[in-house]
N, C-alpha and C positions, 0 to 999 in steps of 0.2 A: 240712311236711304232717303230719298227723294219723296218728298209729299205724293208730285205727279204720279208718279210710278205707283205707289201706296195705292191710288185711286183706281190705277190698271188692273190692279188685284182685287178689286173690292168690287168692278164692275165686270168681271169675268165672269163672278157668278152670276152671274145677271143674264150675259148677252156674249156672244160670240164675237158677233158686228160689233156692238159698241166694246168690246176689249181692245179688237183691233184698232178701231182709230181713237184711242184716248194713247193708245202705244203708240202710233204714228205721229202724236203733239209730242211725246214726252220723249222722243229720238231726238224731231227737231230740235228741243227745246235743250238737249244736253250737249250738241253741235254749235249752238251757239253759244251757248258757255266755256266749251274749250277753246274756240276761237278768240273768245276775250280772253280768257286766260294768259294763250299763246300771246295777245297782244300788250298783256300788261308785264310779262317775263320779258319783252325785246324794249319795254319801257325801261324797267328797272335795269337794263343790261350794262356794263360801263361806256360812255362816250369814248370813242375812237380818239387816239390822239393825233392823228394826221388833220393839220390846218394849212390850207392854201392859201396863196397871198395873188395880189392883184400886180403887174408887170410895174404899174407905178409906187406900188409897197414894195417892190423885189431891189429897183432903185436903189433903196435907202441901207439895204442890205450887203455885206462881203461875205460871199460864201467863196469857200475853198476845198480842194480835197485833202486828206491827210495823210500823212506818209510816216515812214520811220526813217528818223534818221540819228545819227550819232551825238551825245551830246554828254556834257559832267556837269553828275547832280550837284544842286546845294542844298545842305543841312540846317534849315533852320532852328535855331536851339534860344536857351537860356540859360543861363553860370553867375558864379559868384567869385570873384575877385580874392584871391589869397597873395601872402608875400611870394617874392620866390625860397622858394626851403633852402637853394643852394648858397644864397644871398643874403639869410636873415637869421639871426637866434636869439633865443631868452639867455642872457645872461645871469647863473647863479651865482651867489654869494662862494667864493671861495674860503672865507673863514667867519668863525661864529666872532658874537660881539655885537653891542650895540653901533648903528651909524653915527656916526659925528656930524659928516660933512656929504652935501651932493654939490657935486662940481658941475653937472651938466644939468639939461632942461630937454624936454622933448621939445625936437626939432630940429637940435644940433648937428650937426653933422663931424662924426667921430674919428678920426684914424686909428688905425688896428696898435691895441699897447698904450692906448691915451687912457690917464683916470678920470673915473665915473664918481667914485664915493671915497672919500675914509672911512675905516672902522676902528676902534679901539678896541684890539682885541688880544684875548690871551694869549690865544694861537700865535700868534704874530712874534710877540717878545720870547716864546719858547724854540721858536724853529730860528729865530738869530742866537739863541743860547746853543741850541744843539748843534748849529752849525760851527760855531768858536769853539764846542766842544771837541768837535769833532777833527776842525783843521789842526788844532792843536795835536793832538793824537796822532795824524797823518805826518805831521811835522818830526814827531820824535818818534813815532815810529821808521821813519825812511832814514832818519839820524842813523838809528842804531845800526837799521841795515847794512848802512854804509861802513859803519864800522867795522861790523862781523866778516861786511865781504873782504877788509882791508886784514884785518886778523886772523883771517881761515888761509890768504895767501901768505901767510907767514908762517901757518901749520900752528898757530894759537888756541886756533878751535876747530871743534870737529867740524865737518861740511853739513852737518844737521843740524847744528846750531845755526848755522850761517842761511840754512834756506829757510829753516824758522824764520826768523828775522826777516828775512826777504816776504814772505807768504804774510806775515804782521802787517809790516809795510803798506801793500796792496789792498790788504782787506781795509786798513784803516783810513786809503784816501779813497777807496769806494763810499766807505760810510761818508766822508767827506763831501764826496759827489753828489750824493744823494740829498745831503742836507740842503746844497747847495740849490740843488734842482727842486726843493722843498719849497724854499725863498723864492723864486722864481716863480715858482706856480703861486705862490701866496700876494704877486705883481710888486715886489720891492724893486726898484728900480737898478738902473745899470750902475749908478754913481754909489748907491749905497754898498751894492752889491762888491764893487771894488775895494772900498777901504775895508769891506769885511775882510776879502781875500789879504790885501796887506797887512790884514790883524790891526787897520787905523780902527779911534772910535767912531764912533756913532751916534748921531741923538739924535731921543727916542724916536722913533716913526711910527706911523700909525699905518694898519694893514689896508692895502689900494685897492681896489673894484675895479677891474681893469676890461678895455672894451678888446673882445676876443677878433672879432671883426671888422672893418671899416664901413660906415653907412649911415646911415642916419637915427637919433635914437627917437623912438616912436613908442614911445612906453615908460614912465618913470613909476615904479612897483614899490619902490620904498619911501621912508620919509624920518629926520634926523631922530635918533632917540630909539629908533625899531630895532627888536634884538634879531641879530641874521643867525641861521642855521647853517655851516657851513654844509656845501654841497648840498642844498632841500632850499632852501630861500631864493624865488628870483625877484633879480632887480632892477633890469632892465630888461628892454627888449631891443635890439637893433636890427637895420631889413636896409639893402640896398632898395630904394626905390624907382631907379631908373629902369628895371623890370618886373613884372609881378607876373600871376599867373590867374589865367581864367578858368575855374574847375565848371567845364560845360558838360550838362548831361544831355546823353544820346540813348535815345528807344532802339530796341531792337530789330525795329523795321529800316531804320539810316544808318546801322551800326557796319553792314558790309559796305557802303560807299566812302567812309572815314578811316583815311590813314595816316601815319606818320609822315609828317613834312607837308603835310596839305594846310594851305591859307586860307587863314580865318578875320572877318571882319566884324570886330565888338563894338557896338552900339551901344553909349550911354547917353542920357540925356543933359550929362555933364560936358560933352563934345558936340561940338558944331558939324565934325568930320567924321567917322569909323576910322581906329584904332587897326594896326595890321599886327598881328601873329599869326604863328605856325603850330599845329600841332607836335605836341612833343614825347606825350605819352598816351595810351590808352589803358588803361585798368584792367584787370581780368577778373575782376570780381563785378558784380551787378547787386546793387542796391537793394537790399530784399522789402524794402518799401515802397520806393518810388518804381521797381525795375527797368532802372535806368543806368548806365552804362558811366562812368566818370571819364571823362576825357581833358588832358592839361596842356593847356593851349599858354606857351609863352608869348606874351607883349609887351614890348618895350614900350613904357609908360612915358609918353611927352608929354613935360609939363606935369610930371607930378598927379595926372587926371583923376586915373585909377586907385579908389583906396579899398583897402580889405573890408571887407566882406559884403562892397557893392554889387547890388542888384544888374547884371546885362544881358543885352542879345546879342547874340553870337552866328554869323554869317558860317560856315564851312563848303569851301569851294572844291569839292572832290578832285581829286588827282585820275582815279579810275571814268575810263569812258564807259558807258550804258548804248543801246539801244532800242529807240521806243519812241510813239505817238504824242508831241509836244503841243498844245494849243495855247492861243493869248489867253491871258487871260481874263479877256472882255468876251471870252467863246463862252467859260462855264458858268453858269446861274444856279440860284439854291433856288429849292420847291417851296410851298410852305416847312414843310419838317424838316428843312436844310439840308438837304440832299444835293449834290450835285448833278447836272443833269446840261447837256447839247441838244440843238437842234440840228437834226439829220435829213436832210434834203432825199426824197423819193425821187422813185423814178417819173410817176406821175406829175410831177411838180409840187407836191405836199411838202412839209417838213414833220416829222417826229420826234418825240420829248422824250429823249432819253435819256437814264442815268447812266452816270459813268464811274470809274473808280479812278479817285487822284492818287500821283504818286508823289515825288518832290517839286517844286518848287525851282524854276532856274530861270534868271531874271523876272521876266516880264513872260512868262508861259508857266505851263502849269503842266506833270506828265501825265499822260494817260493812261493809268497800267491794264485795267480793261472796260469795255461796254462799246470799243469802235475797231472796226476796223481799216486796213489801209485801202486806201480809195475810196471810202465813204468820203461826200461833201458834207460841212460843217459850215453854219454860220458863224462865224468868227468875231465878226462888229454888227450891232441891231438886232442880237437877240432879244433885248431887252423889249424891244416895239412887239415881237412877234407874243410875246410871254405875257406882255399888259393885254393884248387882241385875244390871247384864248380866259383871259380872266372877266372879259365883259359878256 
């Protein structure tokens, strides 16, 4: 409670007359306190944000109205450089044994069925053994058959002896095949592989490393004297380079503008120019790290640019048209706290500072997904003037 007042009660007992007019100071006197009051809350109130400019500050300015009109988003991204999968693989050791010999160097460039390594290996001399074992076998066994079929048409032998023989036969140039097809996988070559068939000799060979692919070899994994584990040991690595692929990630917010066959422009700082691919795959799984979306963008690598597992940006040019509020991007300015924010032309001749929400990115504009509407006018170029004028 108030001193004044205090004093009003203290002089009642007193006096009639004097209560009354020490009560009529202390009325005043709380009338003028709430009036400062009221004046110091329209003090502290927030400053309007409507700022007027003068016809020769309007000059310097392009204000425009804004409309909606049709346009296809771009995805501004970043990826990392991988082979193409369809174009490249690790080659494994097909048989155990130590290497002898590397015939290549990374950077070679390989045709499919050319050797990579010798190996001197067990493996090797047992699958030409089994396979002599084996022709030999098919050899007399089709002998016999022949004979039996010639004997049973003479009523020599029963017809079950005869399909015996026959049924021998077959099974023994299968095992034949197979051997055959053993040596082949094991990469012995065409010419060897013939004089085996004609039962010529041989000397001795050493087991080949043979490139599965044609491409260039980008990986040397072994080194002479290293002991291989057949099928578990890699030894190379070979990758057509004339294509690689861009693994770019997409947020969930650009993930509906992004589809297959849309053109995409990779940025490295290893090119002079942006690199052209297309999207080729989208992923259906989402990164439970980053929550971001994989998306694989083939590019035909000129010049060799692109290497695995370079850092890029990545342009994507949507194929789907949108609808919506597009401004330069000389219209939007950040606040202090990086905010985006237009200046919105009144009807009074002010302008006001508004935030807006950005959508993507196309060319040289920026979209507007909300904070304007259509027919509002925007300063477009010289916001900057008006923005340094409300900071003085």
């Amino acid at each position: 409670m108030n001193k004044d007042c205090t004093t009003v009660r203290a002089a009642g007992r007193l006096s009639i007359p004097l209560a009354l007019l020490l009560l009529g100071a202390c009325g005043k006197k709380s009338e003028a306190r709430a009036a400062g009051d009221s004046t110091s809350a329209k003090s502290a109130a927030p400053a309007l944000t409507n700022t007027s400019l003068t016809p020769d500050q309007l000059e310097h300015l392009k204000i425009a109205p804004v409309a909606t009109v049709a346009f296809r988003p771009e995805v501004q991204t970043t990826g990392t450089v991988a082979f193409d999968g369809d174009l490249s693989t690790q080659v494994l050791a097909p048989i155990s044994g130590p290497v002898m010999r590397i015939l290549v160097q990374p950077g070679a460039w390989v045709k499919r069925g050319e050797a990579l390594a010798t190996v001197s290996s067990p493996d090797f001399a047992s699958a030409v053994s089994d396979f002599r074992k084996a022709q030999a076998t098919a050899v007399q066994a089709r002998r016999v058959a022949t004979l039996d079929s010639a004997l049973f048409k003479n009523d020599a032998i029963a017809r079950r002896d005869m399909e015996q023989a026959q049924t021998d036969a077959v099974s023994a140039e299968a095992d034949r095949d197979a051997a055959l097809q053993a040596l082949q996988a094991l990469g012995v070559d065409s010419g060897t592989l013939t004089k085996l068939r004609n039962n010529q000799p041989v000397a001795a060979t050493e087991g080949v490393i043979r490139a599965p692919i044609e491409g260039t070899v980008v990986e040397k994994l072994i080194n002479p004297g290293q002991l291989l584990q057949a099928g578990t040991t890699p030894t190379f690595t070979i990758a057509d380079l004339s294509i690689v692929w861009v693994m770019a990630s997409v947020f969930e917010t650009d993930l509906a503008s992004v589809s297959r066959g849309d053109k995409v422009d990779v940025m490295t700082g290893a090119a002079p120019r942006p690199l052209t691919g297309k999207v080729d795959y989208i992923e259906a799984l989402v990164d439970p790290a980053t929550k971001a979306t994989q998306v694989r963008v083939v590019v035909p690598n000129t010049g060799h640019i692109l290497k695995r597992d370079m850092y890029v940006t990545a342009t994507i040019h949507s194929s789907k048209e949108k609808h919506g509020i597009l401004l330069p991007v000389s219209a939007v300015l950040r606040d202090e706290n990086n905010l985006p924010f237009v200046f919105v032309q009144q009807p009074g001749g002010g302008f006001e500072r508004r935030q807006v929400t950005l959508g993507s990115r196309v060319n040289d504009k920026y979209e507007i997904s909300a904070g304007l509407r259509e027919g509002e006018r925007v300063i477009q170029v010289g916001g900057l003037f008006l923005q340094f004028a409300q900071s003085q």
